[in-house]
C-alpha positions as CSV (number, residue, x, y, z in Angstrom):
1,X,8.0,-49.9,-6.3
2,X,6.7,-50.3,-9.9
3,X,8.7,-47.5,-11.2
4,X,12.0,-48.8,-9.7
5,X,11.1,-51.9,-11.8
6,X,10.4,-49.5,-14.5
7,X,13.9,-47.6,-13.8
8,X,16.0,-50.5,-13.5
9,X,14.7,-52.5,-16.5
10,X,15.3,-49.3,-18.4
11,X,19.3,-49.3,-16.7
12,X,20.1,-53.2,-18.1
13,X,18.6,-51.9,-21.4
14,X,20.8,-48.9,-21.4
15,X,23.6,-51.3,-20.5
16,X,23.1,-53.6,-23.6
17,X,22.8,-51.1,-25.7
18,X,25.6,-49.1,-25.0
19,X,27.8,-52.3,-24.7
20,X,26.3,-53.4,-28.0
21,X,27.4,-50.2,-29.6
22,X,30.5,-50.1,-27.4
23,X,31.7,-53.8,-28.7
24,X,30.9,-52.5,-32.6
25,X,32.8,-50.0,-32.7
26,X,35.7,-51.9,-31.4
27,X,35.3,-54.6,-33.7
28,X,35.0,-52.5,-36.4
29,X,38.5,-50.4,-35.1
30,X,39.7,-54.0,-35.1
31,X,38.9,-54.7,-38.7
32,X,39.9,-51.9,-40.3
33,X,43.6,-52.0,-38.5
34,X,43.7,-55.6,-39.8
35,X,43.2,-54.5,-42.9
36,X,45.3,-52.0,-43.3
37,X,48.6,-53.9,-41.7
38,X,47.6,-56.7,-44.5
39,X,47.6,-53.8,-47.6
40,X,50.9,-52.3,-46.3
41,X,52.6,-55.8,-45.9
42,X,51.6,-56.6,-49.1
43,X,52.2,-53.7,-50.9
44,X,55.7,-54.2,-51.9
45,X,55.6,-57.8,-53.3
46,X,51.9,-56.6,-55.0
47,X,53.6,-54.4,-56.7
48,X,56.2,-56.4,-57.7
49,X,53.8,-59.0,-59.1
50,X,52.0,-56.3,-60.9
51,X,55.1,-55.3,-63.0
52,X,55.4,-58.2,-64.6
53,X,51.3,-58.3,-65.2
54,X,52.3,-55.0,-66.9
55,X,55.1,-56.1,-69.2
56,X,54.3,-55.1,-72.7
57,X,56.4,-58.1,-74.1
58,X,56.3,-61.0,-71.8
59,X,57.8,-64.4,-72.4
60,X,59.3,-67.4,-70.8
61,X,62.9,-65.6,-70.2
62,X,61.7,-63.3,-67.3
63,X,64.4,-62.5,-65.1
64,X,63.6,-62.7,-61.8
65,X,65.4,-60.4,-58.9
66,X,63.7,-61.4,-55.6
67,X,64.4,-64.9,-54.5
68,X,61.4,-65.0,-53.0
69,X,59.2,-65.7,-56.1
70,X,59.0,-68.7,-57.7
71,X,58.9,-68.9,-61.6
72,X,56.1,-71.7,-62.8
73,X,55.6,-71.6,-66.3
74,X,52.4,-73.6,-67.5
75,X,51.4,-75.1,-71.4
76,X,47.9,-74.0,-73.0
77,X,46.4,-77.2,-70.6
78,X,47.9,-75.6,-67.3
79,X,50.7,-78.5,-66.7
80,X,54.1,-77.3,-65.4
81,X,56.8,-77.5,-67.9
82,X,59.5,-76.1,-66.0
83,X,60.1,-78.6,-63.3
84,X,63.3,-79.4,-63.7
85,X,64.2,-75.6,-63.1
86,X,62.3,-75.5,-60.4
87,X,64.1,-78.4,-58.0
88,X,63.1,-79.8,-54.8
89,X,60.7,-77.5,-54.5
90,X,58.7,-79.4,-57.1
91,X,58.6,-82.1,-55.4
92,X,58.0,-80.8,-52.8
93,X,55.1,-79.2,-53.6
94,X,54.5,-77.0,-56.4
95,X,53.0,-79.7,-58.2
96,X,50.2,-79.5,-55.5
97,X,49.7,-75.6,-56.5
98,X,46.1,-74.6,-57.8
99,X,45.8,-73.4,-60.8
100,X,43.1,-71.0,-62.4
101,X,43.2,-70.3,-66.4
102,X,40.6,-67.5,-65.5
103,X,42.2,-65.5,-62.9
104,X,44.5,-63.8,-65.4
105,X,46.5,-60.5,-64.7
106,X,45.4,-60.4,-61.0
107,X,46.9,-60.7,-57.4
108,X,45.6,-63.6,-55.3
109,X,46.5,-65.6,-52.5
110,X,47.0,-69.1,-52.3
111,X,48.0,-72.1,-50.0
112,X,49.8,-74.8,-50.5
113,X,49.2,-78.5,-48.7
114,X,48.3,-75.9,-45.7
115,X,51.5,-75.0,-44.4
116,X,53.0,-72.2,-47.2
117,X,51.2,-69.2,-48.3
118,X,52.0,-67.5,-51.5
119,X,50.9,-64.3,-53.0
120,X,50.3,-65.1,-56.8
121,X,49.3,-63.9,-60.4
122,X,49.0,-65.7,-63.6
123,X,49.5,-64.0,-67.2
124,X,49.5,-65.0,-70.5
125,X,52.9,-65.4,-72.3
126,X,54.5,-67.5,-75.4
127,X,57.8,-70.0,-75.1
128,X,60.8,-69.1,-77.0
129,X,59.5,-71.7,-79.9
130,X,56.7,-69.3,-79.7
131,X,54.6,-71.6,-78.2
132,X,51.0,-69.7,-76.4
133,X,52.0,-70.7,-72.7
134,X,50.8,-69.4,-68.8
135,X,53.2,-67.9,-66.8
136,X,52.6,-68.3,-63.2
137,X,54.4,-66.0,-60.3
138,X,54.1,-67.0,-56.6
139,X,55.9,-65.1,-53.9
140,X,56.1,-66.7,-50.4
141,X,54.3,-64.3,-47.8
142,X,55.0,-66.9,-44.8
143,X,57.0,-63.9,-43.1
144,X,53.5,-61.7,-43.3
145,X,51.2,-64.5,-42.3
146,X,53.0,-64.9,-39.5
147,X,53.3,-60.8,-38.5
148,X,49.5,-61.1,-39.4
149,X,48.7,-63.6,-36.9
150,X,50.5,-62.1,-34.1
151,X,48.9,-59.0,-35.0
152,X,45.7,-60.5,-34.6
153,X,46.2,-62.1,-31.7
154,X,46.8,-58.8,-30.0
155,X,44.3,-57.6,-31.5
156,X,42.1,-60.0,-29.7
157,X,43.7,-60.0,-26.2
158,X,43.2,-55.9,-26.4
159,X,39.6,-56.6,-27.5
160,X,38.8,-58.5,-25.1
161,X,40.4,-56.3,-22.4
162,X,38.7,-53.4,-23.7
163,X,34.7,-55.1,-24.5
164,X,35.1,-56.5,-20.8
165,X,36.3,-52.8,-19.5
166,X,33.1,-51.8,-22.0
167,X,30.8,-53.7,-19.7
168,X,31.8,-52.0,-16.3
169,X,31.9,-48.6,-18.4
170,X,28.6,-49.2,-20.0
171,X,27.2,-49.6,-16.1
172,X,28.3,-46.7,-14.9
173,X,27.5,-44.4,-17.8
174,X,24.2,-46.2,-17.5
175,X,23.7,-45.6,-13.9
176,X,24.7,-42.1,-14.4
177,X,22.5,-41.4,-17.2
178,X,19.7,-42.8,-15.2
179,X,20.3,-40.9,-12.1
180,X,19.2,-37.6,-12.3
181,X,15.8,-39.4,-13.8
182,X,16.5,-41.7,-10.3
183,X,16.6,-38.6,-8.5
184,X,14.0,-36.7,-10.5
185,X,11.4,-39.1,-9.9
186,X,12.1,-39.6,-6.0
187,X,11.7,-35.9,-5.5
188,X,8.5,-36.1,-7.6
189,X,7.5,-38.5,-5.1
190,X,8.6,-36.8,-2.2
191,X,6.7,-33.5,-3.2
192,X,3.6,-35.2,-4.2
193,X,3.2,-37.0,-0.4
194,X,4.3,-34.0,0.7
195,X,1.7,-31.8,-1.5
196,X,-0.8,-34.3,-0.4
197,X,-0.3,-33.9,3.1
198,X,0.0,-30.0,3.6
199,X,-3.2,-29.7,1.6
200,X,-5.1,-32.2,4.1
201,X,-4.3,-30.6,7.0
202,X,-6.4,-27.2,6.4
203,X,-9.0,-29.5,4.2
204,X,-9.5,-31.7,7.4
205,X,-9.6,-28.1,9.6
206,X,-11.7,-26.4,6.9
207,X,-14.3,-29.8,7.0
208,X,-14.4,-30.2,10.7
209,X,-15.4,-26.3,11.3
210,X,-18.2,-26.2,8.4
211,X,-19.5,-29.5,10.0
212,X,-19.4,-28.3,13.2
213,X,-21.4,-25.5,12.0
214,X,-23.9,-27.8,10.3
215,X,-24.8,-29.3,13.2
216,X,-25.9,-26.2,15.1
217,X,-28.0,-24.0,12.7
218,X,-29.7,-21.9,14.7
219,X,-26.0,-20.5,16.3
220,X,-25.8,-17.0,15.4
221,X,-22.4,-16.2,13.5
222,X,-20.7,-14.1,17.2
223,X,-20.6,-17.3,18.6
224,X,-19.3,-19.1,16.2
225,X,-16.9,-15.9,15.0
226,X,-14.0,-18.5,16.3
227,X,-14.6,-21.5,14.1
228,X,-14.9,-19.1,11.1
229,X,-12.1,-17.2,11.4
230,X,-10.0,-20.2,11.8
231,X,-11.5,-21.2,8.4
232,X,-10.9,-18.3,6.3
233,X,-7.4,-18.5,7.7
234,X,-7.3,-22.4,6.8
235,X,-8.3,-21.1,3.4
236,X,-6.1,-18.6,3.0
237,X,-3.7,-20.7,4.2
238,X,-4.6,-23.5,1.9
239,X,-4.8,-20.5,-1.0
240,X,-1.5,-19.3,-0.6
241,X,0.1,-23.1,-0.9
242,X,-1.6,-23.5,-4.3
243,X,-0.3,-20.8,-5.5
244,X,3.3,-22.1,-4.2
245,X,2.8,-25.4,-5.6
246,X,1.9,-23.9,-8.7
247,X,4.9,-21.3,-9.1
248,X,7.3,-24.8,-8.5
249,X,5.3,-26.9,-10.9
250,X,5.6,-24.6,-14.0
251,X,9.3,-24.0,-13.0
252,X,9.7,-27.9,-12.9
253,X,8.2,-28.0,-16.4
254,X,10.8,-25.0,-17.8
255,X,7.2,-23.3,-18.3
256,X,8.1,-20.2,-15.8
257,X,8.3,-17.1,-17.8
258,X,10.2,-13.8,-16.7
259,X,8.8,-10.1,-18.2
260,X,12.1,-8.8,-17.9
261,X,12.4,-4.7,-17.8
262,X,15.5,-2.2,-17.0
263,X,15.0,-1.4,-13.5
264,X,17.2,0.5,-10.9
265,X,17.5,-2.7,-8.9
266,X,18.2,-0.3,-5.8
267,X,14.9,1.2,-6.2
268,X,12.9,-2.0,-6.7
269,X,14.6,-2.9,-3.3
270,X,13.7,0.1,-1.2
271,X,10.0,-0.2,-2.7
272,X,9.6,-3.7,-0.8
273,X,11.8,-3.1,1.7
274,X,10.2,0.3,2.9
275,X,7.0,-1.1,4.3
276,X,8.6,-3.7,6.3
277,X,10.5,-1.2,7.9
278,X,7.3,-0.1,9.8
279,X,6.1,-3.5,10.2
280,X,9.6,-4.5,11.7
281,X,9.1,-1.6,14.2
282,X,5.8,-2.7,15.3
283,X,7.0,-5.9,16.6
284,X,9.8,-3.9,18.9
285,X,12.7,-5.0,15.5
286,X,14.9,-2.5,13.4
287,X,14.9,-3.0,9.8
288,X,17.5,-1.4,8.1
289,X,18.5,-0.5,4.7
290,X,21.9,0.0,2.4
291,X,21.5,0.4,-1.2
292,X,25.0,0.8,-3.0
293,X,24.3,-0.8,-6.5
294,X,22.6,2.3,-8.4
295,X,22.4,0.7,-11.4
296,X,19.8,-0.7,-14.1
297,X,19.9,-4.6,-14.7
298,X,17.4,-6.6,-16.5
299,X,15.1,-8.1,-14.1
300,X,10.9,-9.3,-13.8
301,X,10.1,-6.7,-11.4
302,X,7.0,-9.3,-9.9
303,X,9.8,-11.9,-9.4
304,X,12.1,-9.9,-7.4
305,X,9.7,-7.9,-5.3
306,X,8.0,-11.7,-4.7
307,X,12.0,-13.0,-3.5
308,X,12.2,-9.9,-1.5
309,X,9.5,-10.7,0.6
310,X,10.2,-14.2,1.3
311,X,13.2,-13.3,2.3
312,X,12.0,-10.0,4.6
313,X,8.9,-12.6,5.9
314,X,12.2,-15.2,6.6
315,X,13.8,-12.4,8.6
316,X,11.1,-10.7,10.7
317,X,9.5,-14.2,11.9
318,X,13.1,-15.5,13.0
319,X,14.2,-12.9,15.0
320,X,13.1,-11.8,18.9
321,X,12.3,-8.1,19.8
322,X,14.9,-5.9,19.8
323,X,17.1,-7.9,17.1
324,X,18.1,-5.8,14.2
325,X,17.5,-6.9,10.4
326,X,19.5,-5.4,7.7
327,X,18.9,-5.4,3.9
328,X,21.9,-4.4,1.7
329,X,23.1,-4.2,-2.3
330,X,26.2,-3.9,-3.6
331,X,27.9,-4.3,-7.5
332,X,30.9,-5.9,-7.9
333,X,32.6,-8.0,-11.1
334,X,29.1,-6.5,-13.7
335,X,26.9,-8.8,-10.9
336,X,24.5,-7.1,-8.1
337,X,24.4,-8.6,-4.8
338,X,21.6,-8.0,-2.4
339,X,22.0,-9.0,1.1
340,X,19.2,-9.9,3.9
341,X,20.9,-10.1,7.1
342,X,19.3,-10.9,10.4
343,X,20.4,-11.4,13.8
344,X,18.0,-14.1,14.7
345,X,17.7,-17.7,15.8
346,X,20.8,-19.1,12.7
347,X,20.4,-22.0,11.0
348,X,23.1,-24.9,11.4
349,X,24.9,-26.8,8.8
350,X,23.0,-29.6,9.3
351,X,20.2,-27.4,8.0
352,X,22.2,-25.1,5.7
353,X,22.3,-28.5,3.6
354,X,18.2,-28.5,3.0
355,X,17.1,-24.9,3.5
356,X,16.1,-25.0,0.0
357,X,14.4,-28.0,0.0
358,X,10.6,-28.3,-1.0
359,X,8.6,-28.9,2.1
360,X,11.7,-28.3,4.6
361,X,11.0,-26.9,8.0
362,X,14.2,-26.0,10.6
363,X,13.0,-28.3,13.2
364,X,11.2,-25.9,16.2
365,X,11.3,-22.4,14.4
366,X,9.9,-23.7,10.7
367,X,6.2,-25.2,12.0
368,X,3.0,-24.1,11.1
369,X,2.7,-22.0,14.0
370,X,5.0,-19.4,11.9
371,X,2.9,-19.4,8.9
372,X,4.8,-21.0,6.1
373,X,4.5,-23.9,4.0
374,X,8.7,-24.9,3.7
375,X,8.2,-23.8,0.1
376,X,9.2,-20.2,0.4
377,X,13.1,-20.6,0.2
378,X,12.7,-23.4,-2.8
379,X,10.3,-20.6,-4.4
380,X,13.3,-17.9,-3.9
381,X,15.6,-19.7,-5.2
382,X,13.4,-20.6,-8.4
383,X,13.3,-16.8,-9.4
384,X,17.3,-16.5,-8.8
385,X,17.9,-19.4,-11.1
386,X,15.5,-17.9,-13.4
387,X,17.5,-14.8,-13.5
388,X,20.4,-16.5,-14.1
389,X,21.7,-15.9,-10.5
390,X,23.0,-17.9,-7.2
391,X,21.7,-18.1,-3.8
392,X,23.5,-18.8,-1.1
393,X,22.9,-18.7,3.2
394,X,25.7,-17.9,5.9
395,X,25.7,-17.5,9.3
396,X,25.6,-14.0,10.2
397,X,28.5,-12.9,13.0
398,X,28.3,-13.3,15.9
399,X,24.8,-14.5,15.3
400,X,21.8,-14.3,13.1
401,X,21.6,-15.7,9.6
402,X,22.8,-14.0,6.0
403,X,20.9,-14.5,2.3
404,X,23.6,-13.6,0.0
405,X,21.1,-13.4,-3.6
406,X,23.8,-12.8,-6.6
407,X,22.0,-11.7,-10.4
């Protein structure tokens, strides 16, 4: 329960964060579109402005093309001396312009009695009486205010649109960061209360015969031959499921190492193949074999011979007398294919779905009457992975059940 707190405290910080970084990177897309549609609107009239700035010889006579500039020239104490050239608009408000004697030579903006915006510069110039003077050059920008505005209201409406889609995004990137971490730690879980309960049962066995023995001391070891071989075989047992346990916990921590050799795969089959043939035969069964892949493939020789006989031990415990077994390879597309095919009890979908899970028994068939742990399978396919190879099962036709192993 703790480490769902853990988990999901961990998912709304994941959240934040990505909609934190999310919402920056928007904003800052935001900016620097702003900024740009503001330089190129006000490039032409800039530059405009700047030519006159540039003038070598620059006096009161200017001749202005573009109506859209107004002409204000200024004496040495900055009052407008031009009025009367410059009409209504005077009145109206020019005389309310700012003026700067320091901002000389360079583009500013300005706004007049909050309702017209101008883009101006100021530069020092003589009357024709030759009189030191200011001359101040204003160019209305209402027209790119108002393109600026709408731009930035869309700006905002997409914004918004896009930080609240962030939110829902940032949740499910979140989530799905978080889930194989989810899923990670339930199986951890799931295989430690598993661990824990295979390796109490032959404990408890184990513990119940040795006290049993305890209490009668002077029992000579034929009559108790029963409750010690059931021991040994609890310990063996309880042996065989640490090594299991072990082989799955070094894969889980990417610590399994292959000692990979060239090896006729065909021959590394018929040497572990070969003595289940007479062990198949014993038990009333026909093990066959097919080798048509006589080739050399980089393989850990321990790994493959330890696949084969989960596989065979798979095969021979899940079939009746007089059921046939068949082991076959085959190279196809630079990939070898090995094939264990039995004609036993099948295994149904339903089952096909978790036949490599840790700890999974087929119900009836998989108990520990057979022997095995329900790590076997999960061990088999550890190795195939390790080689770089797939894993499948089938149902064999008309019955029976088919391991399809491809490297």
């Amino acid at each position: 329960m703790e480490e769902k707190k853990l988990i999901k405290k961990q998912l709304i910080k994941n959240i934040i964060y990505t909609f934190t970084v999310f919402t920056i990177l928007v904003l800052i897309f935001d900016l620097l579109i702003y900024n740009r549609a503001e330089q190129l609107l006000y490039k032409d009239i800039d530059t405009e402005l700047k030519h006159f700035a540039n003038l070598e010889e620059l006096n009161d006579r200017i001749i202005l093309l573009n109506p859209r500039i107004i002409y204000i020239i200024r004496d040495n104490d900055g009052e407008i001396i031009n009025a009367e050239s410059i009409g209504r608009l005077y009145d109206d408000y020019i005389y309310n312009v700012d003026f700067d004697s320091t901002k000389l030579n360079e583009i500013y903006s300005i706004s007049v009695n909050s309702k017209y915006n101008y883009r101006g510069i100021t530069m020092r110039a003589y009357t024709i009486s030759n009189q030191l003077c200011y001359i101040q050059l204003l160019a209305n920008v209402d027209g790119e205010i108002e393109s600026l505005s709408i731009l930035k209201n869309r700006l905002i409406s997409m914004s918004t649109v896009i930080i609240v889609t962030s939110i829902i995004a940032s949740y499910m990137l979140s989530k799905r960061v978080l889930k194989p971490i989810f899923e990670a730690w339930e199986r951890q879980t799931e295989f430690v209360q598993n661990a824990a309960h295979e390796l109490r049962t032959p404990l408890t066995i184990i513990q119940a015969k040795q006290q049993l023995l305890l209490e009668e001391p002077e029992s000579k070891i034929i009559d108790k031959s029963e409750d010690i071989s059931l021991t040994i075989n609890e310990t063996r047992r309880l042996t065989k499921l640490v090594k299991e346990l072990m082989i799955l916990a070094t894969a889980d921590s990417n610590q399994l190492q292959l000692k990979k050799e060239k090896r006729y795969i065909d021959e590394v089959i018929k040497e572990v193949s070969t003595p289940y043939m007479e062990y198949a035969k014993m038990q009333n069964k026909e093990l066959t074999i097919e080798l048509n892949c006589n080739k050399e493939i980089s393989i850990d020789v321990n790994k493959i011979t330890q696949l084969m006989v989960i596989l065979l031990d798979n095969a021979i415990k899940y079939t009746k007398e007089g059921e046939k077994i068949k082991v076959q390879t085959n190279c196809k597309d630079e990939k070898c294919t090995i094939e264990v095919i039995d004609e036993g009890i099948g295994i149904s979908e339903e089952q096909k779905k978790h036949i490599f899970d840790r700890f999974y028994r087929a119900d009836k068939a998989r108990t520990r009457e057979t022997g095995g742990t329900g790590l076997g399978l999960s061990i088999a396919q550890t190795i195939v992975k390790a080689h770089g190879g797939t894993i499948k099962v089938y149902n064999n036709e008309p019955k029976g059940t088919k391991f399809v192993v491809k490297i």
